[in-house]
TORKOL-4160 file (C-alpha; in steps of 0.2 Angstrom, whole numbers, padded with zeros to 4 digits, m for minus):
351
<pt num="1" X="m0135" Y="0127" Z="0012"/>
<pt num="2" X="m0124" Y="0138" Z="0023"/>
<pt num="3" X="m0122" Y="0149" Z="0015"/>
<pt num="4" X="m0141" Y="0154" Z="0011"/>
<pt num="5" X="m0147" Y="0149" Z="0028"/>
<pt num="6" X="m0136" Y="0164" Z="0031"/>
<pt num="7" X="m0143" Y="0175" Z="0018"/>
<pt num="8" X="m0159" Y="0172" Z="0023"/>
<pt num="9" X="m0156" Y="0176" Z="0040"/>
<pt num="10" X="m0148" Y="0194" Z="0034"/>
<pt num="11" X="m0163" Y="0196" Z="0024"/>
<pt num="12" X="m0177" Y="0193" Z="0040"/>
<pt num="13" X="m0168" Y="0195" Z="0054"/>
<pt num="14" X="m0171" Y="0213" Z="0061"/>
<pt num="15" X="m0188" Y="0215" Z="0053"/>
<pt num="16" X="m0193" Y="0198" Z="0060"/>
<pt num="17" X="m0186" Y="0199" Z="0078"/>
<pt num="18" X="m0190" Y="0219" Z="0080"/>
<pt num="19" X="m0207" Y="0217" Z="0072"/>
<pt num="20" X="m0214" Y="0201" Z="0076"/>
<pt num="21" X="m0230" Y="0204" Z="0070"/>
<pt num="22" X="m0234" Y="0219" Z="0057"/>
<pt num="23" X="m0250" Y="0217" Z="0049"/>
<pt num="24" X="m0257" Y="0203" Z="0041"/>
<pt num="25" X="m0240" Y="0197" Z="0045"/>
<pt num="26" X="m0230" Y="0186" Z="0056"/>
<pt num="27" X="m0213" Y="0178" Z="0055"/>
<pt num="28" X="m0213" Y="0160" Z="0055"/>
<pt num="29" X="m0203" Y="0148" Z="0067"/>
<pt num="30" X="m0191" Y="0144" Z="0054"/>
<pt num="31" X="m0189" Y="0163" Z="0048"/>
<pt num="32" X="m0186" Y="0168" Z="0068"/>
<pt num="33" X="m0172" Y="0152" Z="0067"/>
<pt num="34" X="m0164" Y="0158" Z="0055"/>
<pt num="35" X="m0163" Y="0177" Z="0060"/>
<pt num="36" X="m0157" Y="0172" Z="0077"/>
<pt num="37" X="m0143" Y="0160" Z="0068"/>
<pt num="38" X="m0138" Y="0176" Z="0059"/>
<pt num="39" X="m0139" Y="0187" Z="0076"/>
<pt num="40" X="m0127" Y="0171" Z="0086"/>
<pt num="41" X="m0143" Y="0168" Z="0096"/>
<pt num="42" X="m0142" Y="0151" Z="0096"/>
<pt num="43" X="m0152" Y="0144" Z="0111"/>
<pt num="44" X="m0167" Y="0155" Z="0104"/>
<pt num="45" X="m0163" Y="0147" Z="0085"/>
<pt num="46" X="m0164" Y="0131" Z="0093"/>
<pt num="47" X="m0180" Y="0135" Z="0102"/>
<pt num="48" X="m0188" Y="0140" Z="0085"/>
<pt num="49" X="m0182" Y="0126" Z="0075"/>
<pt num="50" X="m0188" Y="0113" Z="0087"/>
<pt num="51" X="m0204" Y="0122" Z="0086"/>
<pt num="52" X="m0205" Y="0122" Z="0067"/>
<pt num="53" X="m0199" Y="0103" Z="0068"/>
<pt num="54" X="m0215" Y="0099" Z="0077"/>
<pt num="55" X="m0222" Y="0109" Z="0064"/>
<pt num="56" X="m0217" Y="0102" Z="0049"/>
<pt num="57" X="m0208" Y="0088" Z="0054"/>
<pt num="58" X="m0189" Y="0083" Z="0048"/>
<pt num="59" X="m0183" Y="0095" Z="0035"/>
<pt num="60" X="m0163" Y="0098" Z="0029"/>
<pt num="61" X="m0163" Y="0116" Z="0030"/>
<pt num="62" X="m0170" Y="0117" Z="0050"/>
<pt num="63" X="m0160" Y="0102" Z="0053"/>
<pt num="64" X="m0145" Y="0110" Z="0046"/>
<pt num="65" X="m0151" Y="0128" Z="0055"/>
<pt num="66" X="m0148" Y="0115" Z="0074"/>
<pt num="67" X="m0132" Y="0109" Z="0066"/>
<pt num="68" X="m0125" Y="0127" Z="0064"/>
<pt num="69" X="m0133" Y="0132" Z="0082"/>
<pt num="70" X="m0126" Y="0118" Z="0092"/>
<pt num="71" X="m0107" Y="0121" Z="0083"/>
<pt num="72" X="m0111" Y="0140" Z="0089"/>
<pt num="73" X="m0113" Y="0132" Z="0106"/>
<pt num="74" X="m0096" Y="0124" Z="0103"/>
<pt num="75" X="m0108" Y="0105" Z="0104"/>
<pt num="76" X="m0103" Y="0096" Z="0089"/>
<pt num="77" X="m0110" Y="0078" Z="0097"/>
<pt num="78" X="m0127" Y="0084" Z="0094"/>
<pt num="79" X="m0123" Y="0094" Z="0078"/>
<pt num="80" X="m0118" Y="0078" Z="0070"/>
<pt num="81" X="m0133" Y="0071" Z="0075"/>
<pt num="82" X="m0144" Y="0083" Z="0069"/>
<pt num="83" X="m0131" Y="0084" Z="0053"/>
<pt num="84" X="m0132" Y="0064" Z="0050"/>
<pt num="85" X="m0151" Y="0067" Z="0048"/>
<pt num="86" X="m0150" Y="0081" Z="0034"/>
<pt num="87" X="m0138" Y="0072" Z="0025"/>
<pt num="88" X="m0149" Y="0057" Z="0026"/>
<pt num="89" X="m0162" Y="0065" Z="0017"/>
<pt num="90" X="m0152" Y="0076" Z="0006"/>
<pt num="91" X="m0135" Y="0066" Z="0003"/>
<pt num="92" X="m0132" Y="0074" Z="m0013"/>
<pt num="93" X="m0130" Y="0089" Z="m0005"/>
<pt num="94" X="m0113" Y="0096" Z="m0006"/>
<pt num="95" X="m0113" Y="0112" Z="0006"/>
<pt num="96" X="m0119" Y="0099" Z="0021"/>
<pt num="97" X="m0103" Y="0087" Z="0019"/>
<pt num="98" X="m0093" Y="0105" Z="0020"/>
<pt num="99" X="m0102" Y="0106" Z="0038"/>
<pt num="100" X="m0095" Y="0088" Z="0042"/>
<pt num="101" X="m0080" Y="0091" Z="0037"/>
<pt num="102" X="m0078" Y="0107" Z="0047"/>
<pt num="103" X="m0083" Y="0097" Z="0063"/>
<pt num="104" X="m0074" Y="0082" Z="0059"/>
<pt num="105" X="m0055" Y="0095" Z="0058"/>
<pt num="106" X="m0061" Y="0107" Z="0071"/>
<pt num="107" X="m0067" Y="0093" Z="0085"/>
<pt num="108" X="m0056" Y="0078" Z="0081"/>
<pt num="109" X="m0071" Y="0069" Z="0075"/>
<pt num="110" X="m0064" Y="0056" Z="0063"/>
<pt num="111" X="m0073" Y="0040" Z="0071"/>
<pt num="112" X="m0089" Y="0047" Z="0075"/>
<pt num="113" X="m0088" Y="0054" Z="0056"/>
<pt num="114" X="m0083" Y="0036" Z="0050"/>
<pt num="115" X="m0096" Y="0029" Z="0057"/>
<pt num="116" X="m0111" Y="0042" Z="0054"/>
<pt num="117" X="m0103" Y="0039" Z="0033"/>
<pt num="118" X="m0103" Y="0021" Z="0033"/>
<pt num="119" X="m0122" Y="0022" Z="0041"/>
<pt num="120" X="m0126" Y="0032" Z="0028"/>
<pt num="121" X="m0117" Y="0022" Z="0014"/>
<pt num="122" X="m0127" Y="0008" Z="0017"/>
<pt num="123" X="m0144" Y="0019" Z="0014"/>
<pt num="124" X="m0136" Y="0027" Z="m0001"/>
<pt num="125" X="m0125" Y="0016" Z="m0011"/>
<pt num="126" X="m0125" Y="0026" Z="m0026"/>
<pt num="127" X="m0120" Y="0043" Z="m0017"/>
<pt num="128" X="m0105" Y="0050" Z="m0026"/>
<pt num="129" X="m0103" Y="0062" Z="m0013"/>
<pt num="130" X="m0105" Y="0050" Z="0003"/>
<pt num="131" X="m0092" Y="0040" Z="m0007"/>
<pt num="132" X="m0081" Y="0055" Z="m0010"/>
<pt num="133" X="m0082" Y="0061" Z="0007"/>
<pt num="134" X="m0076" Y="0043" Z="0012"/>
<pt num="135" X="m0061" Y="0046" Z="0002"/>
<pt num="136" X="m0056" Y="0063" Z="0010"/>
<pt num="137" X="m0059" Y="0053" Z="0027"/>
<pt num="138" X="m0045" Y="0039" Z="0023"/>
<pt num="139" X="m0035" Y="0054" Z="0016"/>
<pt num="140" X="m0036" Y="0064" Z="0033"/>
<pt num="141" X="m0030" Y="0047" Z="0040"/>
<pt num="142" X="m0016" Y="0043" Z="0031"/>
<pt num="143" X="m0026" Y="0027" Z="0021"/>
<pt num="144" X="m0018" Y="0032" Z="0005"/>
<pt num="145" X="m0026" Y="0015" Z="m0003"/>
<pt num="146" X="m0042" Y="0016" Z="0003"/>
<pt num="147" X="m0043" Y="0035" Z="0000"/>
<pt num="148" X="m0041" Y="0031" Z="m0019"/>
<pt num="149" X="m0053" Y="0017" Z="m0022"/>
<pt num="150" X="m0068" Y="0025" Z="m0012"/>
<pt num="151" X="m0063" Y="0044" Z="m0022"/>
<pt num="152" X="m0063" Y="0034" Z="m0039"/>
<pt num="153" X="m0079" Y="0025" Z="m0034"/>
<pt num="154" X="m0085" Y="0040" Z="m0032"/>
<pt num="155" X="m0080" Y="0049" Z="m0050"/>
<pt num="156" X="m0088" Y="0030" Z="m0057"/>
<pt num="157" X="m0104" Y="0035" Z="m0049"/>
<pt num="158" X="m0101" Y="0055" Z="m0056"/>
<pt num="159" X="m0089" Y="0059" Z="m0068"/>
<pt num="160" X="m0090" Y="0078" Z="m0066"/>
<pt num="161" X="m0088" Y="0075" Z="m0047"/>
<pt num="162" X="m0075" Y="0091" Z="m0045"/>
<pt num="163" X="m0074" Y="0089" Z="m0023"/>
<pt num="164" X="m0069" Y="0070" Z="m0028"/>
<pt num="165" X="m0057" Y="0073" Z="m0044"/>
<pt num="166" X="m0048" Y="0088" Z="m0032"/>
<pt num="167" X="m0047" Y="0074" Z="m0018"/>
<pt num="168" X="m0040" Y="0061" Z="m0028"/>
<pt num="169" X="m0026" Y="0074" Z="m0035"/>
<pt num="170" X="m0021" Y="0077" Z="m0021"/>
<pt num="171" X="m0017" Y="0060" Z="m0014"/>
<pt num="172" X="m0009" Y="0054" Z="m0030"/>
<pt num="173" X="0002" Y="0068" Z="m0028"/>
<pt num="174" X="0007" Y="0062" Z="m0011"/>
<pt num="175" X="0012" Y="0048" Z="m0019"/>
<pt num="176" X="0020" Y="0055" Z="m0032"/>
<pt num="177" X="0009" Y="0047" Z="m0046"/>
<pt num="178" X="0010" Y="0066" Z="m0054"/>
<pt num="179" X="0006" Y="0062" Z="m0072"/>
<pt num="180" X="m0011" Y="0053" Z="m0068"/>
<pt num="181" X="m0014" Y="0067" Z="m0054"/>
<pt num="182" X="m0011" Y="0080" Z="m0070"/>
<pt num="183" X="m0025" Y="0069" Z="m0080"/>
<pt num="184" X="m0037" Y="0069" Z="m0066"/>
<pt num="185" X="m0035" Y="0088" Z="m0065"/>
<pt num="186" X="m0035" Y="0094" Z="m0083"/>
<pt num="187" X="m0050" Y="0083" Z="m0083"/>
<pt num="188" X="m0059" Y="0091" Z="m0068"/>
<pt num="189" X="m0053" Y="0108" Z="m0079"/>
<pt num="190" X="m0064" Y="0103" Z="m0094"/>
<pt num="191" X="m0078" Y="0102" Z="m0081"/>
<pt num="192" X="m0075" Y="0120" Z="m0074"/>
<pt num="193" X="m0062" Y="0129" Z="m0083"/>
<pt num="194" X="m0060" Y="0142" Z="m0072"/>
<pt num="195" X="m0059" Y="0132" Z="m0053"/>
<pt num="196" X="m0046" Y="0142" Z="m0045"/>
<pt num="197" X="m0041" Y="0129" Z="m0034"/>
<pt num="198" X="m0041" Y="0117" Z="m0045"/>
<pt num="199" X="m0031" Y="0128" Z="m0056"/>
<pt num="200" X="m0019" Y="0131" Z="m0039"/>
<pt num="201" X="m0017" Y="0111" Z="m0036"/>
<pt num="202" X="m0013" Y="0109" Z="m0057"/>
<pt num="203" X="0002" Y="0120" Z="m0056"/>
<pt num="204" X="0009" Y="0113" Z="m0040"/>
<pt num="205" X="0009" Y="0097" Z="m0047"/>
<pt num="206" X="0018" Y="0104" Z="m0064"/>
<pt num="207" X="0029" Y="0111" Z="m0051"/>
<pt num="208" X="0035" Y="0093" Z="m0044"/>
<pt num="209" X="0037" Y="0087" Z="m0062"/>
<pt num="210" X="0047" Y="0102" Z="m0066"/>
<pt num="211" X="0038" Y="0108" Z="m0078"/>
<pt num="212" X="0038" Y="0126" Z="m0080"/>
<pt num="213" X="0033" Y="0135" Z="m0091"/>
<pt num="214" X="0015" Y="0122" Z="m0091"/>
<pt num="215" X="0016" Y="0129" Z="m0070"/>
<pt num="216" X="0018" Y="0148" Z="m0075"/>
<pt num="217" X="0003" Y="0146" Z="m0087"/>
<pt num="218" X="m0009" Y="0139" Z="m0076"/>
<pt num="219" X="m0004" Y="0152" Z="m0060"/>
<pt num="220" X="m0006" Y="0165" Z="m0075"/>
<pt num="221" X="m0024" Y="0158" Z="m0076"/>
<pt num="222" X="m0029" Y="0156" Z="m0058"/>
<pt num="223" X="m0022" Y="0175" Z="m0052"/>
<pt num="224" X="m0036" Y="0180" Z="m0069"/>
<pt num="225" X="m0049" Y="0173" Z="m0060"/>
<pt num="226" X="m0047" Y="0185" Z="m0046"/>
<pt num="227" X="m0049" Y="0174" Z="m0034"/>
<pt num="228" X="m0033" Y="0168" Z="m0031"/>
<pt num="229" X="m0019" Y="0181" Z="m0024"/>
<pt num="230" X="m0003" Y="0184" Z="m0030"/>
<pt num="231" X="0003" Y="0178" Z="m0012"/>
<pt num="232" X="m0005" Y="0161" Z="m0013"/>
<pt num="233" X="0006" Y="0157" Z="m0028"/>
<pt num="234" X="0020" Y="0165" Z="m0022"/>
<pt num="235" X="0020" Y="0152" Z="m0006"/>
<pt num="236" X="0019" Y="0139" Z="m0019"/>
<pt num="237" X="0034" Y="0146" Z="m0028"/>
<pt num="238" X="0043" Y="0148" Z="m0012"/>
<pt num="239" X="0042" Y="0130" Z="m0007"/>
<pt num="240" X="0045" Y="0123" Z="m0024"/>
<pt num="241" X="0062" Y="0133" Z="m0019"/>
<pt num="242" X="0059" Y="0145" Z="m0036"/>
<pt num="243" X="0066" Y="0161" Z="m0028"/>
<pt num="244" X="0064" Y="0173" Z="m0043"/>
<pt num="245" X="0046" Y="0166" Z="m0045"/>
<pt num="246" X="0041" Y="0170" Z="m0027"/>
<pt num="247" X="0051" Y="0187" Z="m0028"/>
<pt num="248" X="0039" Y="0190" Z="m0041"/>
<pt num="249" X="0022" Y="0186" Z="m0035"/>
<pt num="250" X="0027" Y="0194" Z="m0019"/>
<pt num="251" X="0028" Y="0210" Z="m0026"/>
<pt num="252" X="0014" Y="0209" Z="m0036"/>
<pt num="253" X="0005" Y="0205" Z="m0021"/>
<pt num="254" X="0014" Y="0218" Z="m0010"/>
<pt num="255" X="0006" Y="0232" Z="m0024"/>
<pt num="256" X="m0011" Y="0228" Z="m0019"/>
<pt num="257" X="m0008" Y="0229" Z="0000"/>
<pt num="258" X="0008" Y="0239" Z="0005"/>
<pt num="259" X="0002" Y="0237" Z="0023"/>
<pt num="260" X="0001" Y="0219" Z="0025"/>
<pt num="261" X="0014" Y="0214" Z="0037"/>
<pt num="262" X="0016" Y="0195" Z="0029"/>
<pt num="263" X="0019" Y="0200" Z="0013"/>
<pt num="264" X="0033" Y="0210" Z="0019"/>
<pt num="265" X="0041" Y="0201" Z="0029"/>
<pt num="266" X="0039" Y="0185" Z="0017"/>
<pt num="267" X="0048" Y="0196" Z="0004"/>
<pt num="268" X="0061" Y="0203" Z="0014"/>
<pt num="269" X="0067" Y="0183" Z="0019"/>
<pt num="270" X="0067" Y="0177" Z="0003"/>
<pt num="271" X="0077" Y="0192" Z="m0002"/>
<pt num="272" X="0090" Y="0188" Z="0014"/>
<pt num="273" X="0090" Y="0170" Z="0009"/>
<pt num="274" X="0096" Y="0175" Z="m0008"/>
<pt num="275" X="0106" Y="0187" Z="m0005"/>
<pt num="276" X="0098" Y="0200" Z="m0014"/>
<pt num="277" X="0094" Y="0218" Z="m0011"/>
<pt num="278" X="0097" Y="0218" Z="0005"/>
<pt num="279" X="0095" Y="0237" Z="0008"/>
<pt num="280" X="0077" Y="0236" Z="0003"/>
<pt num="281" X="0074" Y="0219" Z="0009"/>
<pt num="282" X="0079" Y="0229" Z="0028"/>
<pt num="283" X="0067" Y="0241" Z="0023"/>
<pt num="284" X="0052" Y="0228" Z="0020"/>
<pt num="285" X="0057" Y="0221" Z="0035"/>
<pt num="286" X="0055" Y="0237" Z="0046"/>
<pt num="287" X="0037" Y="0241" Z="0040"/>
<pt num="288" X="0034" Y="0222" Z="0045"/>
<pt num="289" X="0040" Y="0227" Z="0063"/>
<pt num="290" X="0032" Y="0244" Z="0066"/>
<pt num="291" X="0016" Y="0234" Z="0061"/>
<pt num="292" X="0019" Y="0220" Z="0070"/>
<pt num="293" X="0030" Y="0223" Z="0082"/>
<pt num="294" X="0028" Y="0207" Z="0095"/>
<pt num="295" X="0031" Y="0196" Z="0081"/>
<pt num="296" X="0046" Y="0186" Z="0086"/>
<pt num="297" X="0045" Y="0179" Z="0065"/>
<pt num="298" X="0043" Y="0197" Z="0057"/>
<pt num="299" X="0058" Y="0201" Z="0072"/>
<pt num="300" X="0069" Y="0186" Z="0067"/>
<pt num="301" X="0067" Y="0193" Z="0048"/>
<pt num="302" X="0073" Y="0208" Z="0055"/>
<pt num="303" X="0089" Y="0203" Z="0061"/>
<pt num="304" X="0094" Y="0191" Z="0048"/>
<pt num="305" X="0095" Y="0205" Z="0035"/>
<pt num="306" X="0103" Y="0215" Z="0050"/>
<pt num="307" X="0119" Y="0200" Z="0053"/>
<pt num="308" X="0120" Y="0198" Z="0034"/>
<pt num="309" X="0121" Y="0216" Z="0031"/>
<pt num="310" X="0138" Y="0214" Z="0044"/>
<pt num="311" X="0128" Y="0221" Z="0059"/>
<pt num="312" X="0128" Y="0207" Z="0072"/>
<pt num="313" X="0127" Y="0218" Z="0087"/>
<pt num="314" X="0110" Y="0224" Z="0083"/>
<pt num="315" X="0106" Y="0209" Z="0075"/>
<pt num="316" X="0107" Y="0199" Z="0093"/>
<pt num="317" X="0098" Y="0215" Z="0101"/>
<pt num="318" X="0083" Y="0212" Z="0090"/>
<pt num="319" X="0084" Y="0192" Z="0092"/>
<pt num="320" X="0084" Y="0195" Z="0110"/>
<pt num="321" X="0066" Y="0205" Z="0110"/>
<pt num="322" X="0062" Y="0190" Z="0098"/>
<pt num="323" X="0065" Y="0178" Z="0111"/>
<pt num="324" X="0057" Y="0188" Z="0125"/>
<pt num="325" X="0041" Y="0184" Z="0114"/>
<pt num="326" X="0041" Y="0168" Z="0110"/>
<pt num="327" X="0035" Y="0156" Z="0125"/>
<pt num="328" X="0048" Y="0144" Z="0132"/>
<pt num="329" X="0040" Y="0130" Z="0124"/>
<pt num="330" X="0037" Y="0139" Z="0107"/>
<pt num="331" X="0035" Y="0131" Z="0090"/>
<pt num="332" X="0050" Y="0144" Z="0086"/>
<pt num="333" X="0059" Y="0141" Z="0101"/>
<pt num="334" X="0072" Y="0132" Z="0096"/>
<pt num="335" X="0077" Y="0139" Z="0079"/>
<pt num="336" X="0078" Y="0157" Z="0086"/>
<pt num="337" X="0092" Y="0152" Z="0100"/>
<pt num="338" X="0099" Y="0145" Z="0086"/>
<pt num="339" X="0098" Y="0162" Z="0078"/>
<pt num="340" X="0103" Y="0172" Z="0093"/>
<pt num="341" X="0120" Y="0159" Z="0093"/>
<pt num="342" X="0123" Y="0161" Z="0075"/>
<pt num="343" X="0125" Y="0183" Z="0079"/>
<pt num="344" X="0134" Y="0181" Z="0092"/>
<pt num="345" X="0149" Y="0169" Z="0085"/>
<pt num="346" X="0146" Y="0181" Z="0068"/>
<pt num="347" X="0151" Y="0194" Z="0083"/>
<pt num="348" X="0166" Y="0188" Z="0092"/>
<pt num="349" X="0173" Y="0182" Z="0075"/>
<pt num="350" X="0174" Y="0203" Z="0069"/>
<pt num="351" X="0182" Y="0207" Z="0087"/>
């Protein structure tokens, strides 16, 4: 739904707002909504869709149009409301439980979205998508139980449900149920073979059983659909601590953009942390820096490879232009005085 309110919008916009009227032709209210929704008008696309609300009453697409206006205006109290009445008439409809989603993450939403679900439930029993977006709310808060019966109720009610099979992967493998978290995913697999997440979630999840070579076949699959990059499954590599692996899809990744700062700096670190090619790794590391040089992350790279390549004065001048930017309450705070101690006993142990 979003997305072709948007494509519509592209499509009318400049003829409709510089040409009003050409002809035997005048845009309609909706039309104009949907242009000045493209344009970030959005007081004038809430103008026009109440206009064509009078006009033709409640539809989902100008609801959805005041939703999207109203989270423009930073409002998401009345974009809910506005977004409980589309899906009230359309609660089928996937792309408007993304919107909820978004507003429920973005604003803190959860009871308001709890309660708009359960009003809605109750006028749609056999929804598989209210059920499944029921389930993602008990998984956002921790109700791993609940999370699954209301995500299975929902596969009951629609077996190819794909948003409901990812959902209730995902929260087995939290808790560690990985074989029928595999099941459920090959099974979502059948339905769309080529779901690049899906395909992303399948391999991790091979990963945690230690399954290999199964992981390095399904990551083969989801970099050939072209939608995943090389650098998503490197991260996965990386945290499943499979070094080599990471290296690997790093550089593949650092091929297709040699100018990307994160990929550099993720490669040189996990070079550093292993200890290998530290020469180049440095070298990485400088590109990093001359890209982003305030980075105090990309610096602390930086000088790591700098104190394990034995030079710890230089390695404490950079930590220190680290610290000067990160904030004294910093999420990296902590780790980088850490760092910055590290150096300087590494430095008074050579003298």
């Amino acid at each position: 739904m979003t997305r072709y309110l948007f494509c519509c919008a592209a499509l009318l916009g400049v003829f409709v707002i510089d040409n009003p009227q050409c002809g035997a032709y005048r845009a309609t209210h909706t039309q104009l909504a949907q242009a000045y929704l493209r344009d970030s008008l959005y007081e004038q696309a809430l103008t026009e869709t109440r206009r064509a609300l009078r006009e033709e009453g409640d539809a989902p697409h100008l609801l959805a149009i005041s939703t999207l206006a109203h989270i423009g205006l930073d409002q998401p109290d009345p974009a809910l409301d506005f977004l409980h009445r589309a899906i009230d008439l359309e609660p089928d409809n996937g792309d408007l439980y993304a919107v909820l989603r978004d507003i429920c993450l973005r604003y803190e939403r959860f009871e308001q979205t709890a309660q708009i679900l359960t009003r809605l439930a109750t006028a749609h029993p056999q929804s598989a998508w209210l059920s499944a977006m029921q389930g993602w709310l008990h998984g956002q808060q921790d109700r791993a139980d609940e999370a699954t019966t209301a995500l299975r109720q929902a596969i009951e009610l629609d077996n190819n449900h794909l948003f409901a099979r990812s959902e209730l992967s995902r929260i087995l493998i939290s808790r560690g149920d990985f074989a029928e978290a595999e099941n459920i995913l090959v099974g979502a697999l059948l339905i769309q073979p080529d779901a690049p997440q899906l395909l992303l979630i399948l391999g991790d999840c091979q990963l945690l059983q230690e399954r290999y070579p199964q992981a390095d076949s399904t990551f083969h699959k989801a970099l050939a659909t072209q939608v995943i990059a090389a650098v998503d499954i490197a991260r996965i590599y990386y945290e499943h601590r499979q070094p080599d692996r990471a290296i690997e899809y790093y550089e593949r990744a650092l091929a297709r953009a040699p100018n990307d700062a994160m990929i550099l700096n993720n490669l040189a670190w996990t070079y550093a942390e292993e200890g290998l090619r530290l020469h180049y790794a440095l070298g990485l590391s400088m590109q990093a820096v001359k890209l982003e040089a305030t980075s105090p992350v990309y610096l602390d790279t930086y000088a790591e490879l700098l104190h394990r390549l034995g030079r710890h004065a230089q390695a404490a001048a950079i930590m220190g232009q680290a610290l000067a930017n990160e904030a004294p309450d910093g999420e990296h705070r902590t780790y980088l005085e850490g760092q910055m101690t590290k150096f300087h006993q590494a430095l008074k142990a050579n003298l």
